[in-house]
Each structure stands twice: as C-alpha cells, then as structure tokens.
C-alpha positions in Angstrom: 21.4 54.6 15.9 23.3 55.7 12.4 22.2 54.7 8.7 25.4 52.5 9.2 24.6 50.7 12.8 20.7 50.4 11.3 21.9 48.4 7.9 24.0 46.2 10.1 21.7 44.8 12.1 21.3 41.0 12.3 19.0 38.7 14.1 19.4 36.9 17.0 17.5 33.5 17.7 17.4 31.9 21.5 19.0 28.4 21.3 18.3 26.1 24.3 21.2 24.6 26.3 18.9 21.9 28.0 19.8 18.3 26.2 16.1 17.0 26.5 14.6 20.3 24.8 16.9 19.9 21.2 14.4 18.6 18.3 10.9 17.1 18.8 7.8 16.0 17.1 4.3 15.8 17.8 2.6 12.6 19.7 -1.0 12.9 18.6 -3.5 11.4 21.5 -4.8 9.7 18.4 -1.7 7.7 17.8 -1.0 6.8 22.0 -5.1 5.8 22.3 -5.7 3.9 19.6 -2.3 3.2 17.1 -0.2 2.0 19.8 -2.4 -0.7 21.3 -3.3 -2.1 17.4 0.8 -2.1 16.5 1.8 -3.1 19.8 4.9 -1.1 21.7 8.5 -2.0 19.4 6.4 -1.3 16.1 4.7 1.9 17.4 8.0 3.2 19.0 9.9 2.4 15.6 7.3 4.3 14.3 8.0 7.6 16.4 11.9 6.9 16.1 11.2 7.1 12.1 8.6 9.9 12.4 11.7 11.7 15.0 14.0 11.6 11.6 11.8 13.0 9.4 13.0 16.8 9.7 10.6 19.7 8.9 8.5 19.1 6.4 10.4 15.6 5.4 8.6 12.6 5.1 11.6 10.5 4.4 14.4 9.1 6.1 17.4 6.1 6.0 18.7 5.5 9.7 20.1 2.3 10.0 18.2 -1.0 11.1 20.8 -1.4 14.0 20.2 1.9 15.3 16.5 1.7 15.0 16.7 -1.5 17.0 18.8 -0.1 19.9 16.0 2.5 20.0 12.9 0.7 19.8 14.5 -3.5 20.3 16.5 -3.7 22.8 19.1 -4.0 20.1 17.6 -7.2 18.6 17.8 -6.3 14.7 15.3 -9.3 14.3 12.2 -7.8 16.1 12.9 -4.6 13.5 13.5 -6.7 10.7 11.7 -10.2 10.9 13.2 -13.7 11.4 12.1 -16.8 9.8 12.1 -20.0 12.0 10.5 -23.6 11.7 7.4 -24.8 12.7 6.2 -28.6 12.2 9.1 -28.8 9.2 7.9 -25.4 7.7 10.0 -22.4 7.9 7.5 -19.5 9.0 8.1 -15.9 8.8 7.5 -14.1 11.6 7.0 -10.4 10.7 8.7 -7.5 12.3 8.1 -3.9 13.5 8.8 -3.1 9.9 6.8 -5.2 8.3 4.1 -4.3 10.8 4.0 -0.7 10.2 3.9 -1.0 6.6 1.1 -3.7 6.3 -0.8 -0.9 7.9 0.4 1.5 5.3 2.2 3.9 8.0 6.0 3.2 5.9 6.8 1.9 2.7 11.0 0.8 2.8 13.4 1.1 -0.2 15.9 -1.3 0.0 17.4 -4.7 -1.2 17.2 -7.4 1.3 20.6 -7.4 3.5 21.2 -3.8 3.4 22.0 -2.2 6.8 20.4 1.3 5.7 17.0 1.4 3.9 15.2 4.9 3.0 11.9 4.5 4.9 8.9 6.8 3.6 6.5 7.6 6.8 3.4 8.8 7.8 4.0 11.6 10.1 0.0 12.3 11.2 -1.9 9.6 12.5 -4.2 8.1 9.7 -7.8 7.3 10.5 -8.3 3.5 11.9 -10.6 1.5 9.5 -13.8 -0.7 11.3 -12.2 -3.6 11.0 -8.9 -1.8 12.9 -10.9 -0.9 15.5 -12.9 -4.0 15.9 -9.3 -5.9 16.7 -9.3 -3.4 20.0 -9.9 -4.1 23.2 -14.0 -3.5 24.1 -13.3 -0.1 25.9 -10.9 1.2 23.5 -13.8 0.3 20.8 -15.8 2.6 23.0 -13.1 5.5 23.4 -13.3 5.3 19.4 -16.9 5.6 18.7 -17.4 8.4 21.3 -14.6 10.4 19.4 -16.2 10.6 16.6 -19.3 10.9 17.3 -18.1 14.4 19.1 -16.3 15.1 15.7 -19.7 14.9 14.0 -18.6 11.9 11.8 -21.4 8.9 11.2 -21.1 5.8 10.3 -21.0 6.2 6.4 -19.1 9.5 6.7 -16.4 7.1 9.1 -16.2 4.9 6.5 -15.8 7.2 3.5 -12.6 8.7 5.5 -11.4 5.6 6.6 -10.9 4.3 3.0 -9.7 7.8 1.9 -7.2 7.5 4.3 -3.9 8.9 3.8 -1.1 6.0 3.2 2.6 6.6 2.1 3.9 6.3 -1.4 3.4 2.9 -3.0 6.6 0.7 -4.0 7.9 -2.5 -3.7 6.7 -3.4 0.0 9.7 -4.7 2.5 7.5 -8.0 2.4 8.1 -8.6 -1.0 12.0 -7.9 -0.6 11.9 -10.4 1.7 9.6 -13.2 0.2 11.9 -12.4 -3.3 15.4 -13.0 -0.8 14.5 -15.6 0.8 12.9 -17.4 -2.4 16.8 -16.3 -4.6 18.3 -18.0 -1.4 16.3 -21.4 -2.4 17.3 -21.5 -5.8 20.9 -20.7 -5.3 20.9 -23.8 -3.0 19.2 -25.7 -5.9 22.3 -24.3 -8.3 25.1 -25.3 -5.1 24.0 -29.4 -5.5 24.3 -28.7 -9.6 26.9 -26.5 -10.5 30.5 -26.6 -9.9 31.9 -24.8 -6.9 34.5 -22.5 -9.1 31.7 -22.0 -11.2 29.1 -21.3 -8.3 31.3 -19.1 -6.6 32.8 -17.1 -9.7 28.9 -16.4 -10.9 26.3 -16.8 -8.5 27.4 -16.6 -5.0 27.8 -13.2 -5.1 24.4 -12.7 -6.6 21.3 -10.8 -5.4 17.8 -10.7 -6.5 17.0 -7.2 -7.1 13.2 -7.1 -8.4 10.7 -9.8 -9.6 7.6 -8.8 -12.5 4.7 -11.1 -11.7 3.3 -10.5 -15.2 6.1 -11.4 -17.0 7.3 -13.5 -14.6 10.7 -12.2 -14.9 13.2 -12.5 -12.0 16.1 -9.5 -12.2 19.4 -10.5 -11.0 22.1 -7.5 -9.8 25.8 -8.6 -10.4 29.1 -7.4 -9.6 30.4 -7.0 -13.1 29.0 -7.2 -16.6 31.2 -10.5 -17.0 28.9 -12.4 -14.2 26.0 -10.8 -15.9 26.6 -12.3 -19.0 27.7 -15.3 -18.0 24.3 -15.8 -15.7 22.2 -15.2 -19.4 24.2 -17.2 -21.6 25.3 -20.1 -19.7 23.0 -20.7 -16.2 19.9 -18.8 -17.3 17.8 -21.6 -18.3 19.3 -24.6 -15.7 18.0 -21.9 -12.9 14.6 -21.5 -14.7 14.1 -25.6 -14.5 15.9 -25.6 -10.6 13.1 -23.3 -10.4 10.2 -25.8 -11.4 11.9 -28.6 -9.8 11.9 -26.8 -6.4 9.1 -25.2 -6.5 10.1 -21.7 -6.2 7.4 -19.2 -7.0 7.5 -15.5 -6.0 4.3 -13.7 -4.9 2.6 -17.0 -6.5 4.1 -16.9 -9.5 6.8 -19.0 -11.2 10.1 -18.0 -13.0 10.2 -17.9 -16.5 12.5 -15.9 -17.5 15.8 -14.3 -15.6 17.8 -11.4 -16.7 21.4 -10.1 -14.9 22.5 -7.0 -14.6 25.5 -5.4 -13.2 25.4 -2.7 -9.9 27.1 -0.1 -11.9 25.6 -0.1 -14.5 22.0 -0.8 -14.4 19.1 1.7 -15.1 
C-alpha cells in the first residue's frame, strides 16, 4: 500500500440492520428482583422508558408525558401523571408513576404544572433499598434480599450506612409540590372568579400560572403573559388574593400566602 493509500485510510464501524438490536440499556437483576415489586409495574416501566432516553453518559431527558404513557399506560396520561378525585366530599390525590418514582428519589421533574414536556433527571443504576423498603416486600423477596447481601459481605450496620448514602438525583422543586402549588393557584383563582369582574378576571388572572412558592417568606410567584398583567396583579389584585387566601384556606406546603409577586414569561430571571 503507498504513503498516499496509507494516509487515506478511514475506519469502518459494523452497524446492525436488525430493528430489535438499535440502542439498549442495562436491566440490573437488582432493579427486576427487588425495585419492580416495591414500584409496582407502570412506575417501574416508566422508569426504564426514562432510563432508555438517557443517552451515553446522560442522566437527563424531556420526552413527552403522552409518549411516556403510550409506553408504560396504556396511553392513560393520568396513571403517569396523577389524578385527583373525591372521597367522602374531599378531593384526594392519587399519585402517579411520576410521583412514585420520585418519592423514592429515582427522578426529580422540571416543569410547571400543565406542560406536556418536562425535563426528568433519573437514576440510571439501581440505588440500594433502605430496611424499611425492604420490609414493605413480600416475605420471600425479604429473604432474596438478606441472602444477597450477606454474599456481598455487607452486615447489618454496613447495610445501613449504604442505604442512607445512597445515591438520589439532583434535588429541586419535587413534581409533588408543582402539583400541590397548581392545584392550590386553581383554588384561589376560583375564590377571585365569585369577586372580581369577568373582563377584569379574564384580562389579568385567567391566564395566570403559579410558577414557585417560598415557604419562608411565604411568597407565592405568579408567571404572566405580559409585564402589563404583571403589574396590574401587584398594584391592583395583590392584596384582595392574599385575604381570598385566608378566607379559603389556601396554604401551600402548610404555609399560608403573605405576599404575591407577578412576573412576565419573557422576562423573568
């Protein structure tokens, strides 16, 4: 072969035709013995469909509720999501597979409440179940899990010590509390609806969303559509939505509302 042929060589990488081969990732026995029976099977297998976006080395990833449910639902958005409904008068929130996996720290969700696309941050590896994870299994499961680790070498206090330890995903703004902070927004604007005109309603709050809440300050963030609705919300309906807020009985995270500050979309920090 010439200097010229040699300094034009390239490589060349095997690409498989078979549709069932293209992109995987790893399904630790961990995970199928002992984290699919504690989720259940829609959160575990929205699990794996968000671990099956996470490219590479990425541990993030924003496919869309709808497609997640037609994965891992049946296409019922509300087992992904949650759905409230009403129980002796009460309405009740029945969690979903989101808010499943991340009270067991396996996502955390970016996101305002009613978006169709949130970024999800996941645990790819299997973390560690804690003793009292463990304890919710079935007897012979229980078993399974003591006999693993006692062939890994780990005791009782060294379980423990890695079970706390455990790796979880970043920390945030939990897709509960997007959801407690929505559905508590939605209670005061019907509050505002009984006391506020309906040109007025619908020029500055119906359009309206509830974008964060600071339990110390107890300060409730508004996100608007322009800096006029912004403004208007602070000067003229800032303080009747603080005492709709008392008469009601709307309290986020256990807190009330004291003070209420709008922004606009664009042009917020």
């Amino acid at each position: 072969m010439t200097a010229e042929a040699d300094s034009q060589r390239f490589d060349t990488r095997a690409a498989s035709l078979e549709p069932t081969l293209h992109g995987h990732h790893v399904v630790w026995n961990y995970s199928t013995r002992f984290w699919l029976p504690l989720l259940g099977p829609t959160a575990w297998a929205t699990w794996q469909a968000l671990i099956g976006f996470c490219y590479g080395e990425k541990d993030s990833c924003w496919p869309s509720i709808s497609l997640l449910a037609d994965m891992a639902a049946g296409g019922n958005r509300n087992i992904i999501k949650g759905r409230w409904r009403t129980e002796g008068g009460e309405r009740v929130r029945m969690p979903g597979a989101l808010q499943v996996l991340e009270d067991h720290g396996l996502i955390s969700v970016e996101g305002k409440p009613g978006d169709q696309r949130y970024m999800f941050h996941v645990q790819k590896e299997p973390p560690l179940l804690s003793p009292d994870q463990v304890a919710s299994l079935p007897g012979r499961l229980q078993q399974m899990h003591e006999a693993l680790l006692y062939r890994c070498g780990l005791d009782e206090e060294s379980y423990a010590e890695r079970a706390r330890s455990g790796a979880r995903v970043r920390e945030g703004k939990t897709y509960g509390d997007q959801r407690e902070l929505a559905e508590q927004w939605r209670r005061l604007l019907s509050a505002a609806a009984e006391r506020v005109s309906e040109g007025n309603f619908n020029l500055y709050l119906a359009n309206v969303t509830a974008r964060d809440f600071d339990p110390e300050a107890e300060a409730l963030y508004l996100e608007c559509s322009s800096p006029m609705v912004a403004m208007g919300i602070e000067s003229q309906f800032e303080s009747l939505l603080r005492r709709l807020a008392a008469e009601v009985g709307v309290e986020i995270d256990g807190h009330g509302i004291s003070r209420i500050y709008a922004t606009c979309a664009r042009t917020r920090p």
